[in-house]
VOMI-514972 format. One record per residue (C-alpha): residue in three letters; x, z negated, y; residue number from 1. Coordinates in steps of 0.02 Angstrom, whole numbers, plus 50000, padded with zeros to 5 digits. Example, Ala and Ser with C-alpha at 12.3 -4.5 7.8 and 13.67 -1.06 7.14 Angstrom:
<r><res>ALA</res><east>50615</east><up>49610</up><north>49775</north><n>1</n></r>
<r><res>SER</res><east>50684</east><up>49643</up><north>49947</north><n>2</n></r>
// end
This chain:
<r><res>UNK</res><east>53069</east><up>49371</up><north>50752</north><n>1</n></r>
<r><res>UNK</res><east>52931</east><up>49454</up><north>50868</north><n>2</n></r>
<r><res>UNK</res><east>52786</east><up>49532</up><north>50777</north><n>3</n></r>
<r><res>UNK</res><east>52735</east><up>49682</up><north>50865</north><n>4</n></r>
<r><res>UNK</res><east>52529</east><up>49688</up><north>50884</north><n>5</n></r>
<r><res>UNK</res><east>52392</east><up>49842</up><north>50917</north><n>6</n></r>
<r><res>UNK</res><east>52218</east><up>49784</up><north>50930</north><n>7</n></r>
<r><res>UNK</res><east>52098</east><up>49912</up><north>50882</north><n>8</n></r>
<r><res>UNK</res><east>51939</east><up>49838</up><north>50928</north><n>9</n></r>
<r><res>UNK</res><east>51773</east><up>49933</up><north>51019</north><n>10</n></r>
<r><res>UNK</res><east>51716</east><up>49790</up><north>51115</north><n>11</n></r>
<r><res>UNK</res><east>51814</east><up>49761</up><north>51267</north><n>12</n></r>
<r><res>UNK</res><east>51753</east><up>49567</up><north>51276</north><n>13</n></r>
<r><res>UNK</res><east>51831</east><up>49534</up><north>51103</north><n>14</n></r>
<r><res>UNK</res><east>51997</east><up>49640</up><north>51104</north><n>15</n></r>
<r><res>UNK</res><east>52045</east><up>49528</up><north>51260</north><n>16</n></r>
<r><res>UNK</res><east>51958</east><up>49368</up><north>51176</north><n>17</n></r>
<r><res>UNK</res><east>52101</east><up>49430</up><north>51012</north><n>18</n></r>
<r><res>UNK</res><east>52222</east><up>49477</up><north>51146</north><n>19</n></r>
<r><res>UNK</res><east>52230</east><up>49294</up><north>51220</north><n>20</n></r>
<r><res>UNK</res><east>52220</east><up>49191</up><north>51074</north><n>21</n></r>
<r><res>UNK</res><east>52367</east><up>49284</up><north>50987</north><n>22</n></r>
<r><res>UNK</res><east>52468</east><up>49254</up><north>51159</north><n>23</n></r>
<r><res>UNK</res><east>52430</east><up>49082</up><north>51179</north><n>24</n></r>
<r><res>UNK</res><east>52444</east><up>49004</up><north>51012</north><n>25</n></r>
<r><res>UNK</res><east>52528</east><up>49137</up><north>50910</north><n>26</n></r>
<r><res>UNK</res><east>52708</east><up>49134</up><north>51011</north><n>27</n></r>
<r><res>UNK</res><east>52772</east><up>49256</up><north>50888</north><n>28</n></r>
<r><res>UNK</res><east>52671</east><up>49407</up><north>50928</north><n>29</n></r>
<r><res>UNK</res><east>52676</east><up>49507</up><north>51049</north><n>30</n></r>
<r><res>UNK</res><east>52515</east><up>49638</up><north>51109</north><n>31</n></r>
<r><res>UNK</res><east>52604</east><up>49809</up><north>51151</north><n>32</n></r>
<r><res>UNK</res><east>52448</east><up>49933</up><north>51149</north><n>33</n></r>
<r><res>UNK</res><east>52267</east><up>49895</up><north>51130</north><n>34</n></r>
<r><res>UNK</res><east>52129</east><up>50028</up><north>51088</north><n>35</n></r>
<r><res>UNK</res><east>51941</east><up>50053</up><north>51060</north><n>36</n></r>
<r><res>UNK</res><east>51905</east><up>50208</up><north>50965</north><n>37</n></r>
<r><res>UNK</res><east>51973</east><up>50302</up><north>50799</north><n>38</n></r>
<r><res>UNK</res><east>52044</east><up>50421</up><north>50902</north><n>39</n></r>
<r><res>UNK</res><east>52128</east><up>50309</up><north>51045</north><n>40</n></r>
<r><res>UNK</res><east>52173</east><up>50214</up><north>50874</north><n>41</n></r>
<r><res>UNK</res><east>52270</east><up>50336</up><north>50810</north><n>42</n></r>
<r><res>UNK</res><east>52348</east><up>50399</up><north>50959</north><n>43</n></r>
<r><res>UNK</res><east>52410</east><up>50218</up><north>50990</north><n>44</n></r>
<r><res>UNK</res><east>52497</east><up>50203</up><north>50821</north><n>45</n></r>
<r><res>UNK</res><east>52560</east><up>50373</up><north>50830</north><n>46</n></r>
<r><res>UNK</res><east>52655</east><up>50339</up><north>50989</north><n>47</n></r>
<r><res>UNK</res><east>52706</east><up>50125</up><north>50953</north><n>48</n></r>
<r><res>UNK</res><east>52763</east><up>50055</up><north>50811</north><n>49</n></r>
<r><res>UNK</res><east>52691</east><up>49907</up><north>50784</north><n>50</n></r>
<r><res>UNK</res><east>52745</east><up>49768</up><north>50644</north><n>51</n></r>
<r><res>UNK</res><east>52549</east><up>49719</up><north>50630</north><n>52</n></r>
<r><res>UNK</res><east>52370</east><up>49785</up><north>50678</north><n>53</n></r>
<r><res>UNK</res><east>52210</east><up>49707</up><north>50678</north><n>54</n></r>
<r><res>UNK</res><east>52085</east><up>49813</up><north>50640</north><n>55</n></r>
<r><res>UNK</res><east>51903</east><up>49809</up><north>50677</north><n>56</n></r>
<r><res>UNK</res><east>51802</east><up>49872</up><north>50512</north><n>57</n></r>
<r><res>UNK</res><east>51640</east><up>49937</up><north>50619</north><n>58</n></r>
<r><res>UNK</res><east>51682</east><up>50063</up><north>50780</north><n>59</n></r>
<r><res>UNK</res><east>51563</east><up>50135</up><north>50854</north><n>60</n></r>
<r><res>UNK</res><east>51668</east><up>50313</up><north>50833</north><n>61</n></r>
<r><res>UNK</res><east>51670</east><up>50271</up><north>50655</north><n>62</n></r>
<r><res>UNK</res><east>51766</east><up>50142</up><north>50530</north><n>63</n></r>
<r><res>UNK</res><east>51924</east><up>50057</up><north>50536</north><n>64</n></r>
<r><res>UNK</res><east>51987</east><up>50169</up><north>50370</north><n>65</n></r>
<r><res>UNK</res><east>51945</east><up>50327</up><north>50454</north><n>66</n></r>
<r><res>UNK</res><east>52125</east><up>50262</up><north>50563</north><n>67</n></r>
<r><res>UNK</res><east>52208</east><up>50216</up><north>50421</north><n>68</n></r>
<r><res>UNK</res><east>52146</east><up>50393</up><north>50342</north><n>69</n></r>
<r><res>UNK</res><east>52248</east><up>50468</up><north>50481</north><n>70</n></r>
<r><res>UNK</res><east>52400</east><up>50382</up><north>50479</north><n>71</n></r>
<r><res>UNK</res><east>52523</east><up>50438</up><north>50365</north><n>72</n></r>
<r><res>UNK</res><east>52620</east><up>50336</up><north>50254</north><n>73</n></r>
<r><res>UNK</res><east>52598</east><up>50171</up><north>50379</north><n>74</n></r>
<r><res>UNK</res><east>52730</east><up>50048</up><north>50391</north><n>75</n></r>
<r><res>UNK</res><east>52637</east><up>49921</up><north>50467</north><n>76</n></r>
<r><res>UNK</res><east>52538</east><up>49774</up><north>50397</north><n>77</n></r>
<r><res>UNK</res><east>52340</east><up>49759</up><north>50442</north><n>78</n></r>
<r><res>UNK</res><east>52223</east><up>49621</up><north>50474</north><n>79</n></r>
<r><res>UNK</res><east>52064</east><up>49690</up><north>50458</north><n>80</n></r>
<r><res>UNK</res><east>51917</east><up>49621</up><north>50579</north><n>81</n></r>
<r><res>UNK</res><east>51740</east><up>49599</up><north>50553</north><n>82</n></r>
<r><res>UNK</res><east>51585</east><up>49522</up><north>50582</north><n>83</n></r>
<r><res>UNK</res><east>51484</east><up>49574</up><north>50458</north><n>84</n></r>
<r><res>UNK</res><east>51514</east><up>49533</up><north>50254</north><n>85</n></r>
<r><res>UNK</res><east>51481</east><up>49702</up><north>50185</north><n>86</n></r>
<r><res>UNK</res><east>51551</east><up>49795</up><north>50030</north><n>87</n></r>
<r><res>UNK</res><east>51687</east><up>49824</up><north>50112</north><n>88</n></r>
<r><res>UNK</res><east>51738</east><up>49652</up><north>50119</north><n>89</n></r>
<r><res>UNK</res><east>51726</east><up>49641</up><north>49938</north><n>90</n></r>
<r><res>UNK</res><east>51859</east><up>49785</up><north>49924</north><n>91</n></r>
<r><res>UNK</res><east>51990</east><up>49694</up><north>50020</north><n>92</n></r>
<r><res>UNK</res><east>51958</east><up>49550</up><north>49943</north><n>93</n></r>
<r><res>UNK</res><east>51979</east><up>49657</up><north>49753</north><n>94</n></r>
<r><res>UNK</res><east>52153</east><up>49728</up><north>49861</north><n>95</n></r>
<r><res>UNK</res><east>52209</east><up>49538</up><north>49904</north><n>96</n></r>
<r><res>UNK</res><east>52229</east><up>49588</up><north>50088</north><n>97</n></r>
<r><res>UNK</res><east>52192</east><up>49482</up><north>50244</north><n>98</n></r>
<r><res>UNK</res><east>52032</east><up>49475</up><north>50351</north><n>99</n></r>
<r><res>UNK</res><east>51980</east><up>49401</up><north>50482</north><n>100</n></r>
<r><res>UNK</res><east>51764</east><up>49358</up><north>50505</north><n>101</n></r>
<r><res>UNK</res><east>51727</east><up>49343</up><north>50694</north><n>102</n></r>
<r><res>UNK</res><east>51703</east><up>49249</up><north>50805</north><n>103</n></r>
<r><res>UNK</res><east>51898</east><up>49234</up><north>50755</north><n>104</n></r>
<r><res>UNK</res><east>51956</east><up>49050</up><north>50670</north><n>105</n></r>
<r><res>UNK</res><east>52122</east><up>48995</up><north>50757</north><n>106</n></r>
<r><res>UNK</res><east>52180</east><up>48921</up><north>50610</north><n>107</n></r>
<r><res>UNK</res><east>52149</east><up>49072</up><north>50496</north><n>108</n></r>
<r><res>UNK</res><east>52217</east><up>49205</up><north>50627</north><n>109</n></r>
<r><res>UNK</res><east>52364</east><up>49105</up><north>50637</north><n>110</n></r>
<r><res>UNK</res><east>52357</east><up>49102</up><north>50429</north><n>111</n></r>
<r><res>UNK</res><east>52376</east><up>49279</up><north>50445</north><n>112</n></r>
<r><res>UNK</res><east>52504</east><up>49307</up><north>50560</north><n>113</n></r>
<r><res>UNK</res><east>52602</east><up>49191</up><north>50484</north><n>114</n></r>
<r><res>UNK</res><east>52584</east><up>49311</up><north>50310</north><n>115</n></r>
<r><res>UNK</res><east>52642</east><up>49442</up><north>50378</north><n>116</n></r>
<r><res>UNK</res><east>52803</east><up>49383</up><north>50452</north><n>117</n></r>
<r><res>UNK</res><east>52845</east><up>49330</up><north>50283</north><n>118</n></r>
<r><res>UNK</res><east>52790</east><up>49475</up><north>50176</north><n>119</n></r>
<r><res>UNK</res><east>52960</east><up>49534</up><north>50092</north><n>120</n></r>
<r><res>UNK</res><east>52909</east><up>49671</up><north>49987</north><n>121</n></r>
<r><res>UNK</res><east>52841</east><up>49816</up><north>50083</north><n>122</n></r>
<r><res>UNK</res><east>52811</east><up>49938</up><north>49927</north><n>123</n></r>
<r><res>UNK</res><east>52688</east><up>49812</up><north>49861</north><n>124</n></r>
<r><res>UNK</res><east>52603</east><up>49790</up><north>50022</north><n>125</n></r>
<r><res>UNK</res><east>52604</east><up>49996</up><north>50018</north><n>126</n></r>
<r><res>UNK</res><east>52515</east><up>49981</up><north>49854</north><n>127</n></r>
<r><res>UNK</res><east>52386</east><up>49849</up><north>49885</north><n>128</n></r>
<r><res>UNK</res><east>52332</east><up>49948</up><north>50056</north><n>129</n></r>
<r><res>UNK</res><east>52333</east><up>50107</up><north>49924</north><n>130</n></r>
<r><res>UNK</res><east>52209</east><up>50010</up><north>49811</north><n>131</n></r>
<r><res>UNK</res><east>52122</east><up>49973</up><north>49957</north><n>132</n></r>
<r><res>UNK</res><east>52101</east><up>50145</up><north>50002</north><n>133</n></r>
<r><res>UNK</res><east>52074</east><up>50246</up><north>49874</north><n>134</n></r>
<r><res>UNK</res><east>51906</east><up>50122</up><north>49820</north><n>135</n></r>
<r><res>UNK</res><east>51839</east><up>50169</up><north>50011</north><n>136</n></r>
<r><res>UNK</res><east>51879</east><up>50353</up><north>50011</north><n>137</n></r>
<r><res>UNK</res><east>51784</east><up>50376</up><north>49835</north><n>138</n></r>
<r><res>UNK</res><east>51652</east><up>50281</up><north>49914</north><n>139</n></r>
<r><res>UNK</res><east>51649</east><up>50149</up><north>49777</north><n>140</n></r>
<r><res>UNK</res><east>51572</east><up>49984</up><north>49796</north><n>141</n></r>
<r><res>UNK</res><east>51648</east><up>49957</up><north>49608</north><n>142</n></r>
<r><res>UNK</res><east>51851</east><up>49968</up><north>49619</north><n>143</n></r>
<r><res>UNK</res><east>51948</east><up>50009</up><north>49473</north><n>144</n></r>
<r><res>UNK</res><east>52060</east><up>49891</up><north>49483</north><n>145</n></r>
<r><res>UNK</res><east>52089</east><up>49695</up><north>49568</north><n>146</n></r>
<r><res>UNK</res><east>52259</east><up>49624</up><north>49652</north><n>147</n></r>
<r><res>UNK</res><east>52308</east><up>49460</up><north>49582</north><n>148</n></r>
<r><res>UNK</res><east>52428</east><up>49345</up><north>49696</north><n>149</n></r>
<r><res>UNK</res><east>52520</east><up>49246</up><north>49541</north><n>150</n></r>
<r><res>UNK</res><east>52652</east><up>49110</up><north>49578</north><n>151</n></r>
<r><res>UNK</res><east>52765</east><up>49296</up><north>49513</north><n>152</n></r>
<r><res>UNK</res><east>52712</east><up>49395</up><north>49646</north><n>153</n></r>
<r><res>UNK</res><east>52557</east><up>49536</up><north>49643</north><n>154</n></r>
<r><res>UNK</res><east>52513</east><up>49607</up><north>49496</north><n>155</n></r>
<r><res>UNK</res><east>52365</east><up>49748</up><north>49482</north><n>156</n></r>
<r><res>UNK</res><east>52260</east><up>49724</up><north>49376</north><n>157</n></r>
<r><res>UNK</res><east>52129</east><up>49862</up><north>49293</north><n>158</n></r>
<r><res>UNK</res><east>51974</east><up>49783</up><north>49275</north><n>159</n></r>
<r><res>UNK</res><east>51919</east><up>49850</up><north>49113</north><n>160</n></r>
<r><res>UNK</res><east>52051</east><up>49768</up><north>49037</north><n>161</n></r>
<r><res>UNK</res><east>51995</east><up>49607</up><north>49085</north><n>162</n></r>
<r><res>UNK</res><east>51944</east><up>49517</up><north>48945</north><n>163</n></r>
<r><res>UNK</res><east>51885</east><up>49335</up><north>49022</north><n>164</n></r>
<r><res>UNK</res><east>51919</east><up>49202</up><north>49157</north><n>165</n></r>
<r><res>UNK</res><east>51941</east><up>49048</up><north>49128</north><n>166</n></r>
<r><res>UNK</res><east>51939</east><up>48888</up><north>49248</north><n>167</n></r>
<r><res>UNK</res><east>52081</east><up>48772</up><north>49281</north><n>168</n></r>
<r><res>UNK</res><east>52045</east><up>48649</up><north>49399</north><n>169</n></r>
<r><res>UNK</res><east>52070</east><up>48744</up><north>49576</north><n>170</n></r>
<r><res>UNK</res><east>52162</east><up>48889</up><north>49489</north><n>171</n></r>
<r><res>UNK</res><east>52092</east><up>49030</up><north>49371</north><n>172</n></r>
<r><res>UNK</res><east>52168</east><up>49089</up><north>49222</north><n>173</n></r>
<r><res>UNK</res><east>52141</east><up>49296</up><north>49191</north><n>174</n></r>
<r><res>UNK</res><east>52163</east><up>49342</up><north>48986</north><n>175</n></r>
<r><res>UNK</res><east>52182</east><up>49544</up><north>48953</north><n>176</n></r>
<r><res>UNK</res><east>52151</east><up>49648</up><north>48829</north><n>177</n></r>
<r><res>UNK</res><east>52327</east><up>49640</up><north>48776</north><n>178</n></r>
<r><res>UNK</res><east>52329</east><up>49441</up><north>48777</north><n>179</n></r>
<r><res>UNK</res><east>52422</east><up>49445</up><north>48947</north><n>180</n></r>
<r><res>UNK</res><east>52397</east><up>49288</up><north>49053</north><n>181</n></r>
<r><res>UNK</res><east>52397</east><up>49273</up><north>49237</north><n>182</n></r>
<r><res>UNK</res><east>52370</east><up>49121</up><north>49348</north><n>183</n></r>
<r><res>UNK</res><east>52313</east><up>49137</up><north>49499</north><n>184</n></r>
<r><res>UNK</res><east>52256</east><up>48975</up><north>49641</north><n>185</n></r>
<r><res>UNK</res><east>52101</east><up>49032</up><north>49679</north><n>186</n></r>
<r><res>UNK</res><east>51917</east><up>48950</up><north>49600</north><n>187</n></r>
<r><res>UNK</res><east>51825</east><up>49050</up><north>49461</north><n>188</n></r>
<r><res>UNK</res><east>51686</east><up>49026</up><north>49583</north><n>189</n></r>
<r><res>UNK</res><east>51769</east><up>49166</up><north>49688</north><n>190</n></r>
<r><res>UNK</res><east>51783</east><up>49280</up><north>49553</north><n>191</n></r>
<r><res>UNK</res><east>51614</east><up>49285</up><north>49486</north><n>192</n></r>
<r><res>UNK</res><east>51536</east><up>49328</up><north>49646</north><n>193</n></r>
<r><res>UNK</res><east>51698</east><up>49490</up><north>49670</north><n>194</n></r>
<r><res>UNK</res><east>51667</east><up>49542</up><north>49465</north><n>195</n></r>
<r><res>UNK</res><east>51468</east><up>49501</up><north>49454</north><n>196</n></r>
<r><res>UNK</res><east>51433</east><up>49719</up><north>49472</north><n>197</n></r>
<r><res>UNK</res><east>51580</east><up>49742</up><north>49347</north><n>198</n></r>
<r><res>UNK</res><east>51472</east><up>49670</up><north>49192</north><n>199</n></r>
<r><res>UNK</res><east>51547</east><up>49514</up><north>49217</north><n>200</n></r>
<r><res>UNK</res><east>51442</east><up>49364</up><north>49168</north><n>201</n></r>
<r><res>UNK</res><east>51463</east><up>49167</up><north>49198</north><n>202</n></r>
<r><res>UNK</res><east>51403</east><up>49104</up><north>49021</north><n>203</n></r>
<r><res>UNK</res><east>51494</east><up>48914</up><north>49043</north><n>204</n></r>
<r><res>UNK</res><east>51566</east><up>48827</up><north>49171</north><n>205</n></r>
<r><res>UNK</res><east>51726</east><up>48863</up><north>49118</north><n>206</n></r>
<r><res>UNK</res><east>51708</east><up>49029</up><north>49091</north><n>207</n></r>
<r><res>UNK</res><east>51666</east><up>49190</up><north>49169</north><n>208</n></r>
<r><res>UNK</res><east>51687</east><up>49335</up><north>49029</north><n>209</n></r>
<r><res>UNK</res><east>51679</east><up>49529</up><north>49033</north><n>210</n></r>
<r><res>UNK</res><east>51526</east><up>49564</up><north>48948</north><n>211</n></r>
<r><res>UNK</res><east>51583</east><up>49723</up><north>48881</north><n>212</n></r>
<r><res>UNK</res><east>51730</east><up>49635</up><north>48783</north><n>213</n></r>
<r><res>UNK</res><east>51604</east><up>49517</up><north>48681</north><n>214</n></r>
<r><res>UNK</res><east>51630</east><up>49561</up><north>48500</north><n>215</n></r>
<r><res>UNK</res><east>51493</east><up>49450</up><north>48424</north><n>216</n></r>
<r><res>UNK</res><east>51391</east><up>49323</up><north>48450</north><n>217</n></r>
<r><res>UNK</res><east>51362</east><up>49164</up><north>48337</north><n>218</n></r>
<r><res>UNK</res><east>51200</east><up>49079</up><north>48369</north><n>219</n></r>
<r><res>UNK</res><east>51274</east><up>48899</up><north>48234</north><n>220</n></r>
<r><res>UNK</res><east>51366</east><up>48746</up><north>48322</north><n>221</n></r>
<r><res>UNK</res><east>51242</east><up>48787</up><north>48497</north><n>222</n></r>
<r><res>UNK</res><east>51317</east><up>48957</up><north>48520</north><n>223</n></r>
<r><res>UNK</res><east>51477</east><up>49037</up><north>48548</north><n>224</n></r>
<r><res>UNK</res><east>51556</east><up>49198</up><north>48578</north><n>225</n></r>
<r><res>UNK</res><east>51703</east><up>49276</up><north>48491</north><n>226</n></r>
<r><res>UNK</res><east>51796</east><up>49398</up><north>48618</north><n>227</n></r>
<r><res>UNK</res><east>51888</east><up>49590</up><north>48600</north><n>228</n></r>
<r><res>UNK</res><east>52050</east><up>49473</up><north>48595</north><n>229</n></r>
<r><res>UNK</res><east>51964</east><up>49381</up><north>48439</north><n>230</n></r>
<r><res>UNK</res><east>51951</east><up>49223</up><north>48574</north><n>231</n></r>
<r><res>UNK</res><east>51808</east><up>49098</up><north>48554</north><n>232</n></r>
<r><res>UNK</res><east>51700</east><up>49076</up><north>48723</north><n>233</n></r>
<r><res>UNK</res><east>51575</east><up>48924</up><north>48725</north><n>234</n></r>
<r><res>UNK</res><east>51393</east><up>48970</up><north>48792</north><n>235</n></r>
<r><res>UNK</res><east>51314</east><up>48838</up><north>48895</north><n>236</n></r>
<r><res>UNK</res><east>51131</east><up>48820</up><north>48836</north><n>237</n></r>
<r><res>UNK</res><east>51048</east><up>48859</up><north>48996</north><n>238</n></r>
<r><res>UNK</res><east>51166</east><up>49034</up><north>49006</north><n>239</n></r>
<r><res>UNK</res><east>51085</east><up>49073</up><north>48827</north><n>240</n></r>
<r><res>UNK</res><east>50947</east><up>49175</up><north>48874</north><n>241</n></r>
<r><res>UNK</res><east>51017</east><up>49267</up><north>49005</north><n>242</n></r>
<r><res>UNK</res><east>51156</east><up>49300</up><north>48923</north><n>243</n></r>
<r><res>UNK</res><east>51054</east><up>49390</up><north>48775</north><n>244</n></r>
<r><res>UNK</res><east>50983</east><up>49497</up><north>48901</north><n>245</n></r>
<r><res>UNK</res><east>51124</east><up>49546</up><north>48977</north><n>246</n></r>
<r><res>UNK</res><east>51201</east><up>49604</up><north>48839</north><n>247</n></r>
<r><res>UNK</res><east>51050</east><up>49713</up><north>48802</north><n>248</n></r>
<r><res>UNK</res><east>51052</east><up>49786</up><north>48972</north><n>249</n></r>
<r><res>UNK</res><east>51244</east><up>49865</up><north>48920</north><n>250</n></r>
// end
């Protein structure tokens, strides 16, 4: 199946640079429209159809949502573009969408292309890109919620009702307020630096905990937490202190 492609990029050097890679080593897709503004943007996509766009976060006519903003009710899926690591990298990551950092990795470009030819279930993708949205039009650095890809599918998740995270070798294990469990293949490490400004707190290396779910903490045995869900948390001694004062700051 042919993929469909609009590049929405303002630099004329790196839509072509995007333009050629995807033609030479992603066979798959083909570049029907190309455009460098919000408004060319959304002219583009109101006149193609296009199966996938890659979209440049910073224009100089403004941001890569105000297109989306403008679009209603898209059907397409979106690689988002960048080449800066800004909050706004931290909400796509919280909405499980794909981005690209430039200069543009073959291998990951062709990661995402390959994605989105085999995303099956539209309404979820519709919801993620909602997520997505919704944190950016409220201006939020702090989203409400996180998108977790399980071995099940996605599941959205609010992030209050995340009571701890817990390592498992290269996979972490989410526990809820409700004692739902969810699995998901990414490192802890990755989640501590997305829920860090959500009052989450690393306290062993196990463990990364919502610190507004600890229901007391006993100092005997070196120190341990019991959670909101009546779990016990270990505290590693050099997370002590820190920890104390954290919980102060609530």
């Amino acid at each position: 199946m042919i993929l469909k492609a609009v590049i929405i990029e303002d630099e004329k050097h790196s839509r072509e640079t995007l333009k050629s890679m995807l033609e030479e080593f992603c066979k798959e897709v083909q570049v029907i429209a190309m455009a460098g503004s919000v408004d060319e943007a959304v002219k583009v996509l109101s006149i193609y159809s296009p199966d996938i766009v890659f979209l440049d976060i910073e224009l100089q006519s403004g941001v890569g949502f105000d297109v989306l903003n403008q679009i209603k009710d898209p059907n397409f899926e979106v690689v988002f573009t960048t080449a800066f690591e800004k909050y706004a990298i931290k909400a796509i990551k919280f909405s499980s969408l794909d981005y690209l950092l430039k200069p543009i990795d073959l291998d990951e470009l062709q990661q995402a292309v390959e994605k989105a030819r085999n995303r099956m279930d539209t309404n979820v993708y519709r919801e993620q890109l909602d997520t997505l949205m919704q944190s950016i039009s409220r201006g939020k650095v702090r989203p409400e919620k996180i998108c977790l890809a399980t071995t099940a599918g996605m599941e959205f998740i609010a992030i209050d009702d995340i009571v701890a995270c817990k390592a498992d070798g290269s996979y972490t294990c989410f526990m809820l307020e409700d004692e739902s469990i969810f699995l998901v293949s990414k490192h802890l490490k990755e989640y501590e630096m997305l829920l860090s400004e959500h009052n989450f707190m690393r306290v062993h290396n196990s463990f990364l905990i919502n610190l507004k779910k600890v229901k007391k903490y006993v100092k005997s045995d070196g120190g341990h937490l019991i959670m909101s869900n009546e779990m016990q948390v270990n505290i590693s001694p050099r997370k002590r202190d820190d920890l104390i004062e954290a919980m102060k700051r609530l």
